[in-house]
C-alpha positions as CSV (number, residue, x, y, z in Angstrom):
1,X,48.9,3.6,-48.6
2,X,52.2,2.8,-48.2
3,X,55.6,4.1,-49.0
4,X,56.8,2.7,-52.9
5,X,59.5,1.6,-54.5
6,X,57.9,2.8,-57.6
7,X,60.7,3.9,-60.3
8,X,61.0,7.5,-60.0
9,X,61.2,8.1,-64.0
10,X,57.2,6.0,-63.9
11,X,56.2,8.1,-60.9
12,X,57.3,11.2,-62.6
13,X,55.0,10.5,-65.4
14,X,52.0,10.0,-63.3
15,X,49.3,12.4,-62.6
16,X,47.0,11.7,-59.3
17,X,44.2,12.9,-58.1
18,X,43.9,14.0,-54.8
19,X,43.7,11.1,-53.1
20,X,47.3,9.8,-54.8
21,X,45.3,7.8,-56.8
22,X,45.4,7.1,-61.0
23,X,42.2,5.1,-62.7
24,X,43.4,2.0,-64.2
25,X,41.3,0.7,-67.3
26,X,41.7,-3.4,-67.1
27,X,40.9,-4.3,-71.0
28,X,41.0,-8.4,-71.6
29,X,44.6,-8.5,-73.8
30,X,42.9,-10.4,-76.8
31,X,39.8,-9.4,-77.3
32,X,39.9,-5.6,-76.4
33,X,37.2,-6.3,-74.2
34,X,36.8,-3.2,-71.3
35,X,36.3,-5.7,-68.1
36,X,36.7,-3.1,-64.9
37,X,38.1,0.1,-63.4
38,X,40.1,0.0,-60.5
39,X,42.6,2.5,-58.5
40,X,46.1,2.4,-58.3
41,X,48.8,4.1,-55.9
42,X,52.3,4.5,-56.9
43,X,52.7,1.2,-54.6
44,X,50.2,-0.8,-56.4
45,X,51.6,0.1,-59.6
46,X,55.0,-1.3,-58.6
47,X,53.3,-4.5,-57.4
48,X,51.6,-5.1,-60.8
49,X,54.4,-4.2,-62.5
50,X,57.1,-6.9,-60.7
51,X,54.6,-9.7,-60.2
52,X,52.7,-9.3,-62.9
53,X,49.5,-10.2,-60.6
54,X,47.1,-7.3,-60.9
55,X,47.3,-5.2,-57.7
56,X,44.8,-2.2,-56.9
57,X,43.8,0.1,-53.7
58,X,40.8,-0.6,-52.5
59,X,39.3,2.9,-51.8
60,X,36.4,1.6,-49.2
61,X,38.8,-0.9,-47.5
62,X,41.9,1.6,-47.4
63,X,44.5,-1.4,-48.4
64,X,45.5,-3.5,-51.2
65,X,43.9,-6.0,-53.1
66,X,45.7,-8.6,-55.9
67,X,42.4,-9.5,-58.0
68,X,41.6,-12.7,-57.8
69,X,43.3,-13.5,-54.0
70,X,40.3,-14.6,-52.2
71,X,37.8,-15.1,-55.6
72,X,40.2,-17.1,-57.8
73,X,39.1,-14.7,-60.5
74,X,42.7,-13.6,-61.3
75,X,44.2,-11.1,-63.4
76,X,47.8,-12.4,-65.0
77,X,49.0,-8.3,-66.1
78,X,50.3,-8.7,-70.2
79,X,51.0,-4.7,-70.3
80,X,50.4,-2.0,-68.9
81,X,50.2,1.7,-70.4
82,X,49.9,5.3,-69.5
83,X,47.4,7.1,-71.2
84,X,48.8,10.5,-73.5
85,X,48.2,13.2,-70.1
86,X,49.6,10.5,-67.7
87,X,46.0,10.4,-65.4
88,X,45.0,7.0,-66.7
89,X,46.4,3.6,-67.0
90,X,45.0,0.8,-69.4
91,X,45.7,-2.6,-68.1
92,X,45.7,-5.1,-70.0
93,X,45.0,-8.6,-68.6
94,X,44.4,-12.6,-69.3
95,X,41.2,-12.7,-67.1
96,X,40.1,-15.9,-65.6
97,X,36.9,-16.1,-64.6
98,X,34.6,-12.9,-63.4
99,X,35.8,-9.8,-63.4
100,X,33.2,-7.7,-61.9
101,X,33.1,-8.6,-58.0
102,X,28.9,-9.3,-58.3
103,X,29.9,-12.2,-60.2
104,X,29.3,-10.8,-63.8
105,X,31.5,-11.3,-66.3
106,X,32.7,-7.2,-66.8
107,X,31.8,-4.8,-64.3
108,X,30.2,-2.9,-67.3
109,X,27.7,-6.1,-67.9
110,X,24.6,-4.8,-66.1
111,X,24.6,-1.1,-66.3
112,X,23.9,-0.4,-70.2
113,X,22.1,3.1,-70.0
114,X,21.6,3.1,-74.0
């Protein structure tokens, strides 16, 4: 992870885990539809925020990822919000094409336990 140019009034607001790390929720903006979860870094957060191109940390490759850069499955960011205890961030996005990395639609499509 890298060193951020995160506003410090946002990065005051966030709460991390150990790892520096906050969950981000990515919800399609029109629908409501829940279509991942991801990790972000103050750094990452800052990237979403002024590109408006989703931007994660990849926890097994130890760097950032913009969704969609090598897939074409993008993510254009419409808002982004901090949940009511500051440890979670819902993203909302205009999804194009998969969002799940297997291919699927959601990352949630395969695992229904009930």
């Amino acid at each position: 992870m890298s060193v951020t140019s995160l506003s410090p009034d946002i990065a005051a607001l966030l709460q991390r885990n150990a790892d520096g790390l906050v969950p981000a929720i990515v919800q399609q903006h029109d629908t409501g539809e829940v279509l991942m979860l991801a990790w972000m870094d103050d750094e990452a957060l800052h990237r979403t925020l002024t590109t408006g191109a989703a931007t994660y940390w990849s926890r097994s490759r130890r760097e950032y990822w913009v969704k969609g850069a090598t897939s074409g499955n993008t993510q254009r960011v419409v808002s982004v919000a901090l949940d009511c205890d500051g440890d979670a961030l819902l993203v909302r996005v205009d999804q194009t094409g998969a969002a799940c990395h297997t291919g699927d639609h959601t990352c949630f499509d395969a695992g229904r336990l009930m």
